[in-house]
PLY file of the C-alpha trace (Angstrom):
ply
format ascii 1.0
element vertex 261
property float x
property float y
property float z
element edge 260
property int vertex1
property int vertex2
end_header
-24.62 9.94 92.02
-25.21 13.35 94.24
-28.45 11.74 95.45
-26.51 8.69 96.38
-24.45 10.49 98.37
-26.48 12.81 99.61
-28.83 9.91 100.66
-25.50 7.59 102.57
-24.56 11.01 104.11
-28.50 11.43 105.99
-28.59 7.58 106.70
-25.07 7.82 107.86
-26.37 10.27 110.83
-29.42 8.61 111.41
-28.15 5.34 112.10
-25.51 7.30 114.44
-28.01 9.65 116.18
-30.50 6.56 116.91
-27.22 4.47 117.63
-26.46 6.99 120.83
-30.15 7.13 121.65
-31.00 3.79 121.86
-27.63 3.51 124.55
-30.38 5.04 127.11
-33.14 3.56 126.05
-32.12 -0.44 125.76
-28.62 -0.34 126.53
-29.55 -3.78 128.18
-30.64 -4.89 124.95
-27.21 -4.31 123.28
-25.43 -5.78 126.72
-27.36 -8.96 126.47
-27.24 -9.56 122.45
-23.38 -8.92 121.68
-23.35 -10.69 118.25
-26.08 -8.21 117.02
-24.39 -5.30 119.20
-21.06 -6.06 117.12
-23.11 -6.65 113.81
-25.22 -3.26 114.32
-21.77 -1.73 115.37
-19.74 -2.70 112.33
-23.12 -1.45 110.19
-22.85 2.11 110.99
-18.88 2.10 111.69
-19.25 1.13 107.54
-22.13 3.34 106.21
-20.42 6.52 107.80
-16.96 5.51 106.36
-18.89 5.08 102.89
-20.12 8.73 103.22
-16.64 10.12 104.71
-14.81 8.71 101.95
-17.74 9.28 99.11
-17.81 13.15 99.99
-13.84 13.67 99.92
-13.47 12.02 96.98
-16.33 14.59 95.83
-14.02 17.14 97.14
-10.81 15.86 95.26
-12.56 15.32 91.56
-14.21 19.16 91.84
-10.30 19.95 93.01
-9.11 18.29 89.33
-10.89 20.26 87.17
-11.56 23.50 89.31
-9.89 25.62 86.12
-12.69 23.59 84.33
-15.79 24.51 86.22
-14.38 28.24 86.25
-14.36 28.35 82.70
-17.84 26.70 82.75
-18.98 29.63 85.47
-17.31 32.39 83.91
-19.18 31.55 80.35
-22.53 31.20 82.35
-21.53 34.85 84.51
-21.06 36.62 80.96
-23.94 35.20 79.09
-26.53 36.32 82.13
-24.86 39.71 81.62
-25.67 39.63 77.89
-29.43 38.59 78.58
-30.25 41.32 80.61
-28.36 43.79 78.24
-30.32 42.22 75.60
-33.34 43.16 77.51
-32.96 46.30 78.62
-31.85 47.24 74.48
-34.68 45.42 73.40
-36.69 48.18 75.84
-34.76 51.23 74.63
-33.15 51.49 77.69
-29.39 50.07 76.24
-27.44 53.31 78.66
-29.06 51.30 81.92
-28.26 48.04 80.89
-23.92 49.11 81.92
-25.59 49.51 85.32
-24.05 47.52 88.44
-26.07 44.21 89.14
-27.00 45.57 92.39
-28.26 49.28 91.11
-30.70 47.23 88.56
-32.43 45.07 91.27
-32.68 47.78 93.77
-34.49 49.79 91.38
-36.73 47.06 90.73
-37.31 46.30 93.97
-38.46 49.98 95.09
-41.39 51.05 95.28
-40.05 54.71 94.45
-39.07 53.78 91.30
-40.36 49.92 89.95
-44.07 51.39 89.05
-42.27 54.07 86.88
-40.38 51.09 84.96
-43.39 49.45 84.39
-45.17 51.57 82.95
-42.48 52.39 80.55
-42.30 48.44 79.84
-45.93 48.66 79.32
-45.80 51.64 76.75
-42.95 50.19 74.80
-43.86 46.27 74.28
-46.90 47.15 73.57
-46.09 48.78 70.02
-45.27 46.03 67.28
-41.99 47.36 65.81
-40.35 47.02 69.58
-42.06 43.17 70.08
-40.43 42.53 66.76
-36.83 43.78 67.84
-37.03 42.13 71.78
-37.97 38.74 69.79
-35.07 39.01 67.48
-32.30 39.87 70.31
-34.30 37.07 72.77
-34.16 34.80 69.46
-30.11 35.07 69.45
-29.79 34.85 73.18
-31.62 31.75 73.52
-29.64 30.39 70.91
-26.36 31.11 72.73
-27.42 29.93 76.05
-28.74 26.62 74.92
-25.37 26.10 73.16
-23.37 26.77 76.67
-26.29 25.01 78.50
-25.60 21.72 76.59
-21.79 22.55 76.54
-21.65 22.42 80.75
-24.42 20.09 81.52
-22.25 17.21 82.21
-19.50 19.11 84.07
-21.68 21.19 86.57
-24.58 18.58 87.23
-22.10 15.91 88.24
-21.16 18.33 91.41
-23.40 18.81 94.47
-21.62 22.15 94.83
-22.45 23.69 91.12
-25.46 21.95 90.38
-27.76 24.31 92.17
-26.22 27.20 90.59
-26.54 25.42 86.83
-29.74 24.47 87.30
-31.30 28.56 88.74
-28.94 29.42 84.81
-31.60 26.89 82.72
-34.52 28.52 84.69
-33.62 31.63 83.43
-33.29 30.58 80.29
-36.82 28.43 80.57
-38.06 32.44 81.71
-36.43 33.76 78.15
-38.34 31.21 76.17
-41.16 31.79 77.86
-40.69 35.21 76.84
-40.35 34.61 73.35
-42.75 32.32 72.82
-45.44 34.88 74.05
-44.17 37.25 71.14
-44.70 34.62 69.04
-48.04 33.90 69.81
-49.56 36.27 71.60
-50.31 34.18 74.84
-48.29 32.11 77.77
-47.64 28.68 76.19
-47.07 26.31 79.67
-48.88 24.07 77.79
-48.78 24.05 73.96
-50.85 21.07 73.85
-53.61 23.49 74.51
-52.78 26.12 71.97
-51.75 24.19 68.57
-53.67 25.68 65.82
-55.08 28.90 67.79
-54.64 32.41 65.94
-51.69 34.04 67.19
-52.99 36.98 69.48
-51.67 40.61 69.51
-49.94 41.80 73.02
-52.53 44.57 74.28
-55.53 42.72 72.43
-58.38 42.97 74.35
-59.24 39.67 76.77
-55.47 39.10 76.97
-55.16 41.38 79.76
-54.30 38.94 82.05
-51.31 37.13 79.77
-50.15 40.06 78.96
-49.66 41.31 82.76
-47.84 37.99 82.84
-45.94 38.85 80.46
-44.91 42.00 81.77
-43.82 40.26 85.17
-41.93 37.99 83.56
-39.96 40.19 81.76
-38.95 42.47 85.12
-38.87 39.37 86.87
-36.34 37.50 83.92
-33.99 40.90 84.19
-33.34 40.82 88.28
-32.96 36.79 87.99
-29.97 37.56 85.40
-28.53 40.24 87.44
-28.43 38.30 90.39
-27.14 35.36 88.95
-24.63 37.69 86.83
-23.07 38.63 90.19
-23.42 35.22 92.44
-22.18 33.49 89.72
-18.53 35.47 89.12
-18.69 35.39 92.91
-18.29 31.40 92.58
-16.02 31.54 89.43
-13.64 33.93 91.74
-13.40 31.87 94.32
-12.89 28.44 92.63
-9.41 29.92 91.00
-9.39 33.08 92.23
-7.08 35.65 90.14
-4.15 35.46 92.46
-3.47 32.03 91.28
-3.39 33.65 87.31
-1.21 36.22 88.62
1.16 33.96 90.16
1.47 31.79 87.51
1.69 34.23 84.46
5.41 35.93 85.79
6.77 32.84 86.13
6.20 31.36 82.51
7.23 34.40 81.13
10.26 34.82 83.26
12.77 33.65 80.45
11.87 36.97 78.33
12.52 38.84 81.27
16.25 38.19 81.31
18.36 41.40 81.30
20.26 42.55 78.29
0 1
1 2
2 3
3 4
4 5
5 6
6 7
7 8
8 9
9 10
10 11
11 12
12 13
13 14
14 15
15 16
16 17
17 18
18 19
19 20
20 21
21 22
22 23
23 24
24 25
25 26
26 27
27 28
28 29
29 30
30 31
31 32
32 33
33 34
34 35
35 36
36 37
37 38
38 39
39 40
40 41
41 42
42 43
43 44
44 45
45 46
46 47
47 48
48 49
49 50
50 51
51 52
52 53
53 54
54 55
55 56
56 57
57 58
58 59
59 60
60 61
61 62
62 63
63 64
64 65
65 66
66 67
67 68
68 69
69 70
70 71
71 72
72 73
73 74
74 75
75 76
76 77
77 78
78 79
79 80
80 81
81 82
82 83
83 84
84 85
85 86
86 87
87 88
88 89
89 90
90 91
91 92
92 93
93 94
94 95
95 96
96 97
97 98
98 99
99 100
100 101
101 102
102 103
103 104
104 105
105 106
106 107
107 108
108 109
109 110
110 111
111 112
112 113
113 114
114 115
115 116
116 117
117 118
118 119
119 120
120 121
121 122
122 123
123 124
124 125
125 126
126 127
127 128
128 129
129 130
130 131
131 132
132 133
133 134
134 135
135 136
136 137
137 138
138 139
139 140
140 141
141 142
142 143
143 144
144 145
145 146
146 147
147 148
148 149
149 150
150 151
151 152
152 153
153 154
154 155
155 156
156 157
157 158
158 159
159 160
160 161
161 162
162 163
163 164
164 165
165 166
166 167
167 168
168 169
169 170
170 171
171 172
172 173
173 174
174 175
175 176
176 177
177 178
178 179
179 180
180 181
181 182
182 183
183 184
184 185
185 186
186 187
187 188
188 189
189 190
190 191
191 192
192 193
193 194
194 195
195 196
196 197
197 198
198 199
199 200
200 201
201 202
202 203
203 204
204 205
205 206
206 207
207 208
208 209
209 210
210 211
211 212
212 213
213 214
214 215
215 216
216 217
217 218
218 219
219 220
220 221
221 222
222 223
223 224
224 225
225 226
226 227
227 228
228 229
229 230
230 231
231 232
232 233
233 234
234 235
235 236
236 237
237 238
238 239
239 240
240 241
241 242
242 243
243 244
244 245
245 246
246 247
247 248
248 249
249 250
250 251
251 252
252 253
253 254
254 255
255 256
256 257
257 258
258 259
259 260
Protein backbone atom coordinates (compact mmCIF):
# COMPACT_ATOMS: atom_id res chain seq x y z
CA UNK A 1 0.00 0.00 0.00
CA UNK A 2 3.00 2.72 0.71
CA UNK A 3 4.39 1.75 -2.71
CA UNK A 4 1.02 2.37 -4.18
CA UNK A 5 0.98 5.54 -2.99
CA UNK A 6 4.17 6.44 -3.22
CA UNK A 7 4.02 5.30 -6.93
CA UNK A 8 0.25 7.61 -7.72
CA UNK A 9 2.08 10.44 -5.83
CA UNK A 10 5.43 10.39 -8.65
CA UNK A 11 2.96 9.67 -11.60
CA UNK A 12 0.71 12.28 -10.21
CA UNK A 13 3.67 14.99 -10.91
CA UNK A 14 4.81 13.57 -13.92
CA UNK A 15 1.74 13.62 -15.76
CA UNK A 16 1.44 17.39 -14.35
CA UNK A 17 5.05 18.51 -15.08
CA UNK A 18 4.83 16.99 -18.81
CA UNK A 19 1.12 18.35 -18.83
CA UNK A 20 2.66 22.19 -18.52
CA UNK A 21 5.52 21.27 -20.82
CA UNK A 22 3.88 19.96 -23.56
CA UNK A 23 1.56 23.61 -23.42
CA UNK A 24 4.89 25.02 -25.27
CA UNK A 25 5.76 22.42 -27.12
CA UNK A 26 2.26 21.31 -29.03
CA UNK A 27 -0.11 23.54 -27.53
CA UNK A 28 -1.59 23.37 -31.17
CA UNK A 29 -1.93 19.83 -30.72
CA UNK A 30 -4.21 20.15 -27.63
CA UNK A 31 -6.10 23.32 -29.51
CA UNK A 32 -6.90 21.20 -32.47
CA UNK A 33 -7.86 17.71 -30.62
CA UNK A 34 -10.31 19.00 -27.75
CA UNK A 35 -11.93 15.57 -27.03
CA UNK A 36 -8.41 14.16 -26.18
CA UNK A 37 -7.40 17.68 -24.58
CA UNK A 38 -10.57 17.18 -22.18
CA UNK A 39 -9.86 13.31 -21.85
CA UNK A 40 -5.97 13.93 -21.03
CA UNK A 41 -7.30 16.84 -18.78
CA UNK A 42 -9.78 14.89 -16.70
CA UNK A 43 -6.74 12.02 -16.51
CA UNK A 44 -4.42 13.99 -14.47
CA UNK A 45 -7.21 16.33 -12.76
CA UNK A 46 -8.09 12.39 -11.34
CA UNK A 47 -4.66 10.73 -10.69
CA UNK A 48 -3.54 13.87 -8.57
CA UNK A 49 -6.90 13.88 -6.62
CA UNK A 50 -6.19 9.98 -6.04
CA UNK A 51 -2.79 10.92 -4.49
CA UNK A 52 -4.18 14.17 -2.55
CA UNK A 53 -6.78 12.22 -1.00
CA UNK A 54 -4.61 8.74 -0.65
CA UNK A 55 -1.82 10.72 1.37
CA UNK A 56 -4.34 12.60 3.85
CA UNK A 57 -6.08 9.78 4.56
CA UNK A 58 -2.39 8.40 5.35
CA UNK A 59 -2.17 11.36 7.53
CA UNK A 60 -5.59 10.79 9.40
CA UNK A 61 -5.12 6.76 10.13
CA UNK A 62 -1.28 7.52 11.62
CA UNK A 63 -3.43 10.50 13.57
CA UNK A 64 -5.85 7.42 15.11
CA UNK A 65 -3.47 5.48 16.62
CA UNK A 66 -0.53 8.03 17.23
CA UNK A 67 -0.67 6.82 21.22
CA UNK A 68 -0.23 3.41 19.39
CA UNK A 69 2.86 3.92 17.33
CA UNK A 70 4.38 5.80 20.50
CA UNK A 71 4.02 2.89 22.50
CA UNK A 72 5.43 0.85 19.56
CA UNK A 73 8.56 3.56 19.40
CA UNK A 74 9.06 3.92 22.93
CA UNK A 75 9.42 -0.15 23.32
CA UNK A 76 11.84 -0.08 20.24
CA UNK A 77 13.86 3.36 21.98
CA UNK A 78 14.31 1.20 25.31
CA UNK A 79 15.20 -2.10 23.87
CA UNK A 80 18.19 -0.36 21.59
CA UNK A 81 19.24 1.08 24.97
CA UNK A 82 19.33 -2.40 26.50
CA UNK A 83 21.42 -3.85 23.46
CA UNK A 84 24.11 -1.62 23.72
CA UNK A 85 24.15 -1.93 27.61
CA UNK A 86 24.20 -5.52 26.98
CA UNK A 87 27.24 -4.97 24.97
CA UNK A 88 29.23 -2.83 26.62
CA UNK A 89 28.59 -5.47 30.06
CA UNK A 90 29.28 -8.23 27.96
CA UNK A 91 32.89 -6.19 27.39
CA UNK A 92 33.42 -5.32 31.05
CA UNK A 93 32.79 -1.98 30.41
CA UNK A 94 28.93 -1.98 32.26
CA UNK A 95 30.01 1.97 34.09
CA UNK A 96 30.20 3.30 30.15
CA UNK A 97 27.27 1.72 29.01
CA UNK A 98 24.99 4.86 31.44
CA UNK A 99 26.86 7.08 28.98
CA UNK A 100 24.75 9.70 26.80
CA UNK A 101 24.04 8.29 23.19
CA UNK A 102 26.02 11.03 21.83
CA UNK A 103 29.31 10.64 24.28
CA UNK A 104 29.38 6.75 23.04
CA UNK A 105 29.47 7.53 19.23
CA UNK A 106 31.79 10.39 19.52
CA UNK A 107 34.19 8.27 21.17
CA UNK A 108 33.87 5.82 18.56
CA UNK A 109 34.16 8.01 16.00
CA UNK A 110 37.62 9.64 17.19
CA UNK A 111 40.49 8.85 16.24
CA UNK A 112 41.92 9.97 19.78
CA UNK A 113 40.22 7.48 21.41
CA UNK A 114 38.36 4.50 18.93
CA UNK A 115 41.94 2.59 18.43
CA UNK A 116 42.21 2.47 22.30
CA UNK A 117 38.59 0.73 22.39
CA UNK A 118 39.59 -1.63 20.04
CA UNK A 119 42.15 -2.92 21.27
CA UNK A 120 40.48 -3.45 24.52
CA UNK A 121 37.58 -5.26 22.42
CA UNK A 122 40.30 -7.24 20.92
CA UNK A 123 41.94 -8.34 24.34
CA UNK A 124 38.66 -9.17 25.96
CA UNK A 125 36.59 -11.31 23.19
CA UNK A 126 39.31 -12.96 22.54
CA UNK A 127 39.42 -15.01 25.96
CA UNK A 128 36.63 -17.84 26.09
CA UNK A 129 35.00 -17.17 29.48
CA UNK A 130 34.02 -13.41 28.08
CA UNK A 131 32.69 -15.03 24.40
CA UNK A 132 30.70 -17.28 26.63
CA UNK A 133 29.06 -14.37 28.77
CA UNK A 134 28.55 -11.72 25.45
CA UNK A 135 26.69 -14.91 23.81
CA UNK A 136 24.50 -15.45 26.77
CA UNK A 137 23.41 -11.59 27.27
CA UNK A 138 23.24 -11.36 23.05
CA UNK A 139 21.21 -14.80 23.44
CA UNK A 140 18.46 -12.92 25.76
CA UNK A 141 18.51 -9.74 23.76
CA UNK A 142 17.77 -11.30 20.58
CA UNK A 143 15.11 -13.04 22.15
CA UNK A 144 13.43 -9.83 23.37
CA UNK A 145 13.79 -7.92 20.24
CA UNK A 146 12.36 -10.55 17.99
CA UNK A 147 9.36 -10.68 20.39
CA UNK A 148 8.78 -6.65 19.98
CA UNK A 149 9.90 -7.01 16.29
CA UNK A 150 6.94 -9.39 15.55
CA UNK A 151 4.74 -7.46 18.13
CA UNK A 152 5.04 -3.94 15.83
CA UNK A 153 5.54 -5.29 12.43
CA UNK A 154 2.09 -4.71 11.32
CA UNK A 155 1.61 -1.31 13.00
CA UNK A 156 4.90 0.48 11.86
CA UNK A 157 5.30 -1.11 8.26
CA UNK A 158 1.80 -0.05 7.28
CA UNK A 159 3.14 3.80 7.64
CA UNK A 160 5.43 5.51 5.12
CA UNK A 161 6.46 7.71 8.04
CA UNK A 162 7.68 4.76 10.62
CA UNK A 163 8.59 2.24 8.29
CA UNK A 164 12.07 3.48 7.65
CA UNK A 165 12.73 3.81 11.21
CA UNK A 166 11.32 -0.06 11.92
CA UNK A 167 13.05 -1.41 9.35
CA UNK A 168 17.12 0.46 10.42
CA UNK A 169 15.54 -1.48 14.35
CA UNK A 170 15.51 -5.24 12.43
CA UNK A 171 18.96 -4.36 10.88
CA UNK A 172 20.28 -3.98 14.08
CA UNK A 173 18.96 -6.79 15.27
CA UNK A 174 20.08 -8.84 11.84
CA UNK A 175 23.84 -7.12 13.19
CA UNK A 176 23.15 -8.92 16.84
CA UNK A 177 22.57 -12.26 15.24
CA UNK A 178 25.19 -11.92 13.21
CA UNK A 179 27.06 -11.42 16.25
CA UNK A 180 26.00 -14.38 17.93
CA UNK A 181 26.12 -16.65 15.45
CA UNK A 182 29.95 -15.96 15.04
CA UNK A 183 30.31 -17.04 18.83
CA UNK A 184 28.66 -19.90 17.97
CA UNK A 185 30.67 -20.98 15.33
CA UNK A 186 33.59 -19.38 15.10
CA UNK A 187 33.09 -17.71 11.58
CA UNK A 188 30.56 -15.06 9.70
CA UNK A 189 27.58 -17.22 8.66
CA UNK A 190 25.95 -14.85 5.53
CA UNK A 191 25.51 -17.96 4.13
CA UNK A 192 24.98 -21.11 6.24
CA UNK A 193 24.44 -23.11 3.26
CA UNK A 194 28.16 -22.98 3.03
CA UNK A 195 29.06 -23.86 6.56
CA UNK A 196 26.60 -26.87 7.69
CA UNK A 197 28.69 -29.52 9.14
CA UNK A 198 32.13 -27.45 9.43
CA UNK A 199 33.99 -27.62 12.96
CA UNK A 200 33.11 -24.74 14.91
CA UNK A 201 36.32 -22.43 14.90
CA UNK A 202 37.83 -20.62 17.95
CA UNK A 203 37.80 -16.54 17.74
CA UNK A 204 41.70 -15.72 17.50
CA UNK A 205 42.40 -19.20 15.71
CA UNK A 206 44.86 -18.80 13.32
CA UNK A 207 43.51 -18.25 9.40
CA UNK A 208 40.41 -16.60 10.91
CA UNK A 209 42.07 -13.39 11.06
CA UNK A 210 40.05 -11.90 8.67
CA UNK A 211 36.39 -13.07 10.30
CA UNK A 212 37.45 -12.26 13.27
CA UNK A 213 38.39 -8.47 12.29
CA UNK A 214 34.82 -8.69 11.04
CA UNK A 215 33.76 -9.54 13.89
CA UNK A 216 35.31 -6.95 15.78
CA UNK A 217 33.73 -4.21 13.38
CA UNK A 218 30.63 -5.47 13.77
CA UNK A 219 30.50 -5.35 17.23
CA UNK A 220 31.71 -1.36 17.42
CA UNK A 221 29.74 -0.89 14.50
CA UNK A 222 26.30 -2.83 16.21
CA UNK A 223 26.95 -0.44 19.53
CA UNK A 224 26.89 3.23 17.60
CA UNK A 225 23.84 1.82 15.32
CA UNK A 226 21.90 1.25 18.80
CA UNK A 227 22.92 4.47 20.22
CA UNK A 228 21.87 6.33 17.40
CA UNK A 229 18.77 4.74 16.94
CA UNK A 230 18.29 4.86 20.94
CA UNK A 231 18.20 8.65 20.55
CA UNK A 232 16.38 9.25 16.92
CA UNK A 233 14.00 6.96 17.93
CA UNK A 234 12.64 8.74 21.48
CA UNK A 235 13.14 11.79 19.28
CA UNK A 236 10.09 10.38 17.07
CA UNK A 237 8.18 8.81 20.06
CA UNK A 238 8.35 12.58 21.63
CA UNK A 239 7.08 14.16 19.01
CA UNK A 240 4.17 11.84 17.95
CA UNK A 241 2.48 12.52 21.65
CA UNK A 242 4.75 14.60 23.05
CA UNK A 243 4.59 14.74 27.08
CA UNK A 244 2.62 17.91 27.25
CA UNK A 245 -0.34 16.10 26.01
CA UNK A 246 0.24 13.37 29.27
CA UNK A 247 0.56 16.27 31.38
CA UNK A 248 -2.51 17.86 30.32
CA UNK A 249 -4.52 15.07 30.51
CA UNK A 250 -3.37 13.44 33.87
CA UNK A 251 -4.75 16.76 36.22
CA UNK A 252 -7.80 16.63 34.74
CA UNK A 253 -8.81 12.87 35.43
CA UNK A 254 -7.65 13.19 38.71
CA UNK A 255 -9.31 16.45 39.44
CA UNK A 256 -12.25 14.84 41.52
CA UNK A 257 -9.57 13.77 44.36
CA UNK A 258 -8.43 17.12 44.33
CA UNK A 259 -11.57 18.60 45.86
CA UNK A 260 -10.91 20.60 49.08
CA UNK A 261 -11.86 19.31 52.46
Amino acid sequence: MSLLRGSLAVAAIVLVAAAAASDFVIGSFWVAHPMVTAIASALVVVLLSVAVIEAVLSRRAEQRWSLLAQRAFIDLAEAAYASRRALAEALGAAERADAPPEQIRADLASPDTAPAIRQYVERWVADPAHRRHMDELLTARLATARQLLAWWAVVLTGSERYAGLFDQHVELYDRVDGLHRFLVNGYRTSDPRLRRARAARQFGDSGGEHEDLWFVDNLLGTITIASDLEDRTWDLALRIAPEELWDQRTPALAAPSRVAK
